[in-house]
Legacy VTK file of the C-alpha trace (Angstrom):
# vtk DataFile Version 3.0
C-alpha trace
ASCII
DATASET POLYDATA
POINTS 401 float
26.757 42.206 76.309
28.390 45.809 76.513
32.483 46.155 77.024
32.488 47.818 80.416
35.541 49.973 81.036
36.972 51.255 84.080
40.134 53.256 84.281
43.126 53.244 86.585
43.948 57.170 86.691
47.970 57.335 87.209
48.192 60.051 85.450
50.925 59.359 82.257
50.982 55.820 83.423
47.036 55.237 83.163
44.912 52.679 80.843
41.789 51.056 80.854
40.697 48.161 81.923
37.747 45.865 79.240
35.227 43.535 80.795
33.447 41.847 78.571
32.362 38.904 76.340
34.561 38.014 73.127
36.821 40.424 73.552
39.586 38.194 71.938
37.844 38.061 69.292
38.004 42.091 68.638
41.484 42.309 70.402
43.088 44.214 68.295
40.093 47.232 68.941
41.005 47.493 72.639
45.034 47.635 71.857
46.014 51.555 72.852
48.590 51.929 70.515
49.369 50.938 66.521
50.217 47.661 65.591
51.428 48.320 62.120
55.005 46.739 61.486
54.977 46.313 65.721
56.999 43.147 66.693
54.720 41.397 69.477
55.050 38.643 71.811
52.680 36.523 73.936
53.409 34.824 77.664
50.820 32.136 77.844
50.562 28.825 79.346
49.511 25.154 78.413
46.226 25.446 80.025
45.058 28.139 77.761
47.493 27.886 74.847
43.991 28.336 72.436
43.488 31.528 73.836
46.804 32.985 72.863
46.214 31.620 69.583
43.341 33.602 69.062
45.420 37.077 70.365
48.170 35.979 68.209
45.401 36.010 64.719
44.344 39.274 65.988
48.083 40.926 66.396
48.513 39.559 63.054
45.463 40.707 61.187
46.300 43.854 62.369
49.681 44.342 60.793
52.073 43.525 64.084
55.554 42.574 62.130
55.515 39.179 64.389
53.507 37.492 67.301
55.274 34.826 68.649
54.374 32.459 70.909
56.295 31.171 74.750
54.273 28.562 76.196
55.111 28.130 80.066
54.129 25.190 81.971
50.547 26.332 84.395
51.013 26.399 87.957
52.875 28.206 90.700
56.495 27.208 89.958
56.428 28.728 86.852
57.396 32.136 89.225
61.126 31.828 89.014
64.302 33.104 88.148
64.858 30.113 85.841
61.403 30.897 83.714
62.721 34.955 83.907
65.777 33.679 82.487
63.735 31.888 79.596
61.446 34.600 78.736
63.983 36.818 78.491
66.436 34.911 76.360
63.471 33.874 74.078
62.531 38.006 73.529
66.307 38.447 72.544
66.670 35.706 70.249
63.467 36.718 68.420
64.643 40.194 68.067
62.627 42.597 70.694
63.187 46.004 70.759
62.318 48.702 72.762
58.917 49.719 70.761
57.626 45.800 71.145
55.063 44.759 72.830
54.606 41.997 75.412
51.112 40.383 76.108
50.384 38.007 78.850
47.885 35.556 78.109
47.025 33.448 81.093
46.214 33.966 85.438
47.912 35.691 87.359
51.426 33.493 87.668
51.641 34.746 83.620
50.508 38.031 84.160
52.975 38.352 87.498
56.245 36.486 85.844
55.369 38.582 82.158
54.703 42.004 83.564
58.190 41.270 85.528
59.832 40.761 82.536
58.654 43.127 80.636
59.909 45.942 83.273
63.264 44.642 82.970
63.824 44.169 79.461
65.848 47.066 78.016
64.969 48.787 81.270
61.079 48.474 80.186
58.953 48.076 77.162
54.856 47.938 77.136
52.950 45.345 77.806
49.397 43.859 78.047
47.685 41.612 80.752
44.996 39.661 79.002
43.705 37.751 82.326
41.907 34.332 81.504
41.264 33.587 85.298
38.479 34.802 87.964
41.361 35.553 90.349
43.408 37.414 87.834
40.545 39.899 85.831
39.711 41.278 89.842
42.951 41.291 91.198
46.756 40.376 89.704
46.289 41.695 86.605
45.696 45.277 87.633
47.647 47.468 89.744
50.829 47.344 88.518
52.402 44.384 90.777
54.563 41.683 89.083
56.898 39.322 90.434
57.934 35.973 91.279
58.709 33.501 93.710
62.088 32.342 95.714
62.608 29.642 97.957
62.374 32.570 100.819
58.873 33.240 99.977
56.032 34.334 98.169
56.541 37.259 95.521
59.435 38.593 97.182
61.229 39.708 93.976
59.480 42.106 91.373
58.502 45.159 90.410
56.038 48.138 90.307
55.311 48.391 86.618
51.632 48.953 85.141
50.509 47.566 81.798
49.206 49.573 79.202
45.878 48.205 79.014
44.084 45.363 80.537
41.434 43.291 78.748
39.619 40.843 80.602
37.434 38.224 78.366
34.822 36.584 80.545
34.045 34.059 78.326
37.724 32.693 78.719
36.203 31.659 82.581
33.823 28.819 81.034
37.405 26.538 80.682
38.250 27.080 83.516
38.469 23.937 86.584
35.968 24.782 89.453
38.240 24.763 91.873
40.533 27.543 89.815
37.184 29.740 89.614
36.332 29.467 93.204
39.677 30.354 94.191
39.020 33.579 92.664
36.091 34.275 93.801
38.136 34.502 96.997
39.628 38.021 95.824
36.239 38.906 94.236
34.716 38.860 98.223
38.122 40.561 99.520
36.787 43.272 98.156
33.343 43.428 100.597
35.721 42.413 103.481
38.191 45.636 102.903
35.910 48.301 102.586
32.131 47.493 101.613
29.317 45.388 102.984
26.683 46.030 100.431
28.931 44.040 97.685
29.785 41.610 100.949
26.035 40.891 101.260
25.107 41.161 97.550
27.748 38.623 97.493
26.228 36.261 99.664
22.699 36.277 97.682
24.864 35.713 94.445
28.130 34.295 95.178
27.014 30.726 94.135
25.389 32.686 90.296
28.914 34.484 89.982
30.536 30.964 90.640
28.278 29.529 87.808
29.088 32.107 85.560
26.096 33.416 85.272
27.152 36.332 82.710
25.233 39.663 84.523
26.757 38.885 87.879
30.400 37.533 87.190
30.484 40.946 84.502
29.179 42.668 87.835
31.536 41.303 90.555
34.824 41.625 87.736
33.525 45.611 87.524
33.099 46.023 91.457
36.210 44.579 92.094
38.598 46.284 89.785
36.537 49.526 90.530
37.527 49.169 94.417
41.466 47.785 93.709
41.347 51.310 90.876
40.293 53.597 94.011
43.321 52.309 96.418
46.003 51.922 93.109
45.261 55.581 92.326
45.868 56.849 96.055
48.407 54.547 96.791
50.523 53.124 93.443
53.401 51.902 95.125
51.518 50.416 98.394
53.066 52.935 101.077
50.014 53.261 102.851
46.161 52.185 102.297
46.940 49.788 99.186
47.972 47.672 101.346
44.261 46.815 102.823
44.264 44.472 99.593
46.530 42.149 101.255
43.607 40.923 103.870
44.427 37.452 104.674
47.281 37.589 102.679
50.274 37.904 105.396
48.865 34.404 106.628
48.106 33.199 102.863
51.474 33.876 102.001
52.981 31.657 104.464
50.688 28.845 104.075
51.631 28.291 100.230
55.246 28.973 100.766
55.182 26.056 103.499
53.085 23.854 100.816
56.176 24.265 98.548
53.985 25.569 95.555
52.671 21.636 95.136
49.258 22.612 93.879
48.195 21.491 97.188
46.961 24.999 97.655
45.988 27.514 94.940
47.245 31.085 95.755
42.600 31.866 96.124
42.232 29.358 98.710
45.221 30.888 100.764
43.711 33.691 100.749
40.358 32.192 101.608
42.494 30.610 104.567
44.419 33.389 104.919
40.841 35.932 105.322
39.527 34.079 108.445
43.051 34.011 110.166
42.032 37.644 109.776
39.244 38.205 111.349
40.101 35.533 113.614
42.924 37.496 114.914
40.519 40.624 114.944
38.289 38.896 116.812
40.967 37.631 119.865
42.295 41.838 119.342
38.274 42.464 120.665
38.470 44.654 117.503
35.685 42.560 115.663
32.116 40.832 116.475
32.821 36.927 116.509
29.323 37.087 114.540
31.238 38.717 111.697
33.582 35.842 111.445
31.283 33.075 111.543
29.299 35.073 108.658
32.349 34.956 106.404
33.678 31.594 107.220
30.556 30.291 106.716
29.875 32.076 103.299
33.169 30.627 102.017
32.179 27.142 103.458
29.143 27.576 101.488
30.924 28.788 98.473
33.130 25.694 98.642
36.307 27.192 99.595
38.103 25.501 102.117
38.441 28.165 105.176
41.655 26.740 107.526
44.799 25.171 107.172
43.939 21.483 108.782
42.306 20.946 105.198
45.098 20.418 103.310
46.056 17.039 102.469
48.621 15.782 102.445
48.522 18.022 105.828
51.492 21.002 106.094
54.681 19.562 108.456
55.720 23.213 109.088
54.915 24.408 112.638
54.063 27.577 113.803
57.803 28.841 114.517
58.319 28.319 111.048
55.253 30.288 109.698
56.313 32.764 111.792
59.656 33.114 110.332
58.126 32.519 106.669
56.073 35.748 107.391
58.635 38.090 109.469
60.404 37.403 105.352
57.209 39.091 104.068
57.143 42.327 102.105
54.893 43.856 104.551
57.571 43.979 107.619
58.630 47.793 108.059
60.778 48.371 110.474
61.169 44.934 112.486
57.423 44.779 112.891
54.865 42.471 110.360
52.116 45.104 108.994
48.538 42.461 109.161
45.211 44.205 107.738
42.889 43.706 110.725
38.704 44.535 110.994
36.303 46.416 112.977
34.022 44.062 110.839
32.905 43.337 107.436
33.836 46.234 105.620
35.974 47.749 108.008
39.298 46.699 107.797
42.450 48.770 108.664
46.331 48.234 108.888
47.789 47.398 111.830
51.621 46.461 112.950
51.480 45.930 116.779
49.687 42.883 117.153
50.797 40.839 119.701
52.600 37.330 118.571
50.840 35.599 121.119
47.803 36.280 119.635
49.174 35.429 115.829
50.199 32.137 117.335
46.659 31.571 118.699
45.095 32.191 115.254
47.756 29.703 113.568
47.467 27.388 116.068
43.804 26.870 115.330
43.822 27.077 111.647
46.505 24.194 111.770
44.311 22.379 114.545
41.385 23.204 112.441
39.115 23.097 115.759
35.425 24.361 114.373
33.530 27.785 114.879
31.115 27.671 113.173
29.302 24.629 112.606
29.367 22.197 109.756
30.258 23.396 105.879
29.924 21.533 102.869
33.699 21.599 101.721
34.090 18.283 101.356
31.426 17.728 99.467
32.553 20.853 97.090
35.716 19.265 96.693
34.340 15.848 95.895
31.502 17.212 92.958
34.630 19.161 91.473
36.744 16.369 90.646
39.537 16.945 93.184
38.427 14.199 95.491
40.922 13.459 98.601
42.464 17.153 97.940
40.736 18.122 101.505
39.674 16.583 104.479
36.567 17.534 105.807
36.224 18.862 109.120
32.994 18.307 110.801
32.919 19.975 114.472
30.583 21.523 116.613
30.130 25.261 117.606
33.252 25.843 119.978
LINES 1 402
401 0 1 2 3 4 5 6 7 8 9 10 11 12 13 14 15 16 17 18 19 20 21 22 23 24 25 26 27 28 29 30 31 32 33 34 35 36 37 38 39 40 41 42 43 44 45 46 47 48 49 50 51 52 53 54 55 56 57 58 59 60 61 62 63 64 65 66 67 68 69 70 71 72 73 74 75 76 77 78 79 80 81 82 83 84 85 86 87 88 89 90 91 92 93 94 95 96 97 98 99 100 101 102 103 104 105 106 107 108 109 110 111 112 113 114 115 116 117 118 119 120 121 122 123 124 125 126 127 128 129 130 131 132 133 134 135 136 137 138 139 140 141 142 143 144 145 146 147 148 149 150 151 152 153 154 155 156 157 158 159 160 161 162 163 164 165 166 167 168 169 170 171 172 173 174 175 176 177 178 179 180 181 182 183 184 185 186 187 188 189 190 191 192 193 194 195 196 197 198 199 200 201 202 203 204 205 206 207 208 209 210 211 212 213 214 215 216 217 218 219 220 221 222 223 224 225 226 227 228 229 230 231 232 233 234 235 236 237 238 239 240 241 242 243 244 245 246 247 248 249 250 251 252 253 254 255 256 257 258 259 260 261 262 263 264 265 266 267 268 269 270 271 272 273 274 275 276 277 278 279 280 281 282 283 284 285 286 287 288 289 290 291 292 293 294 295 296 297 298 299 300 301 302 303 304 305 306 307 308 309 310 311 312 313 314 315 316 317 318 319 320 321 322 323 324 325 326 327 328 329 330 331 332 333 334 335 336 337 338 339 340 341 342 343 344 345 346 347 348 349 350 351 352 353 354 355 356 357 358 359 360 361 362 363 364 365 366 367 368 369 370 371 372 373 374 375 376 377 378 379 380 381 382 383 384 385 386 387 388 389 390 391 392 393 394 395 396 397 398 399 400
């Protein structure tokens, strides 16, 4: 298939971004700079150690003076000051210097923790996100954002700091755990959700071929998406205004996986799958939104497989709604005293909004902890089950309430 390139337009900070098949194969053609005599260095992780390998041959083939290797454990936790401390003492004692490059090879907790790095070592040097995760080609890896994690909360130390290209290999999505792709396929419908319901509905006719990989419509829904996060980067680098419509669902999302501890009890995707209905949930109690727009998107992610409330985590979350609540007033979004949430007229319609009314975010977390049903039966347990994470959810059969 054709490389399709879109381009973030910052000006002297822009770069493209390559979707395509094999690309780590022909790495070294989609590299923006020379790589004779370059010293490199690759970020990666032990779930896709292979694929670094095969940057690493590239970087070398093409001249770069070295291409070491980190290898970082895979999951969540991996977001810390401890692993900052690592990377960064491992690009000193290998000799970095301020013309080096650093490539992250991995989802987004590599691209997040390596782009971090990478803006604070000698006060910045360039770096690459090579995204090997659904959630990561459509959303982390471009834009700009890293960071990591505290004990406070979700992301709440990083940096604005954009790569200088991005190169997203599809065919590094065929390793990947089912559960891993359809929590990315929860960014890929953000997307419809923010700001257009032709890809919503397009989405709901091929969701399930995107989630199989099917190569014309995964290329397709990687292009739409990065084509609607390039719009809102390029108006808004630095999130002071309509950037932040990409964090739909994510105010609540936050929360949930900070109160699941980073376990792997809940992937960063299905927050946000969570995270999306709380949404229009509390859009829907604001009389803001058609109840009918809800049930349509909790009941594509049911159908999807993603699990769309809190109640399904098991083992269940022990924080109450007073402490959500004081997980999220820590979010980056509060300005001011007040917690920002990205609300809906309906699909495709969604808009910022910071006086919502607690009583009403209490409602909303009260039900997504009670996991009381909307909208009829879904097949998440079944989803679960056929994708080899048996006993990870409960299923939740209820009637239309």
């Amino acid at each position: 298939m054709d490389t399709n390139i879109v381009t973030i337009d910052l000006g002297l900070r822009s770069y493209d971004i390559y979707i395509g098949s094999g690309l780590l194969y022909r790495f070294a053609d989609y590299v923006p700079m020379e790589l004779e005599g370059v010293k490199t260095y690759i970020v990666t992780d032990t779930n896709v150690e292979s694929d670094a390998q095969r940057v690493q041959s590239q970087l070398l083939d093409a001249g770069a003076a070295c291409a070491e290797i980190l290898v970082l454990p895979a999951g969540e936790q991996t977001k810390s000051f401890t692993k900052v401390d690592k990377i960064t003492d491992w690009l000193f004692d290998n000799g970095v210097s301020r013309d080096s490059v650093l490539i992250a090879v991995g989802g987004g907790v590599i691209g997040d923790i390596t782009g971090f790095c990478a803006s604070i070592t000698m006060r910045g040097i360039q770096y690459i996100q090579v995204p090997t995760t659904l959630l990561s080609q459509v959303d982390s890896s471009v834009g700009g954002k890293t960071g990591i994690n505290t004990r406070k909360g979700k992301n709440l130390v990083g940096s604005f700091y954009q790569p200088v290209a991005v190169i997203a290999d599809i065919d590094t999505l065929k390793t990947l755990p089912k559960r891993e792709l359809l929590a990315g396929y929860a960014e890929v419908l953000k997307y419809g959700l923010i700001r257009d319901a032709a890809f919503f509905n397009w989405l709901v006719k091929n969701g399930t071929d995107v989630c199989d990989l099917n190569e014309t419509d995964v290329a397709y829904a990687i292009e739409e998406s990065t084509k609607a996060k390039a719009m809102l980067v390029q108006s808004d680098e630095r999130e002071q205004g309509q950037r932040a419509l990409l964090n739909l669902g994510h105010t609540f999302g936050h929360a949930l996986e900070t109160a699941a501890g980073y376990d792997g009890r809940l992937l960063h995707g299905e927050a946000v799958a969570i995270g999306m209905v709380m949404a229009f949930d509390l859009s829907v109690r604001m009389k803001i939104c058609e109840r009918a727009d809800l049930e349509s998107v909790e009941k594509h992610l049911g159908d999807i497989g993603l699990p769309t409330r809190a109640s399904y985590l098991q083992p269940a979350l022990t924080a109450s709604v007073d402490e959500l609540l004081k997980i999220m007033s820590r979010d980056k979004k509060v300005e001011k005293g007040k917690l920002r949430f990205i609300v809906t007229n309906g699909i495709g319609d969604a808009f910022i909004e910071d006086a919502v009314p607690e009583k009403l975010v209490r409602a909303v977390l009260e039900e997504s902890l009670g996991g009381k049903g909307r909208s009829g039966k879904t097949n998440i347990k079944k989803s679960f089950d056929d994708y080899g994470v048996k006993g990870l959810w409960k299923s939740v059969f209820s009637s239309h309430s």
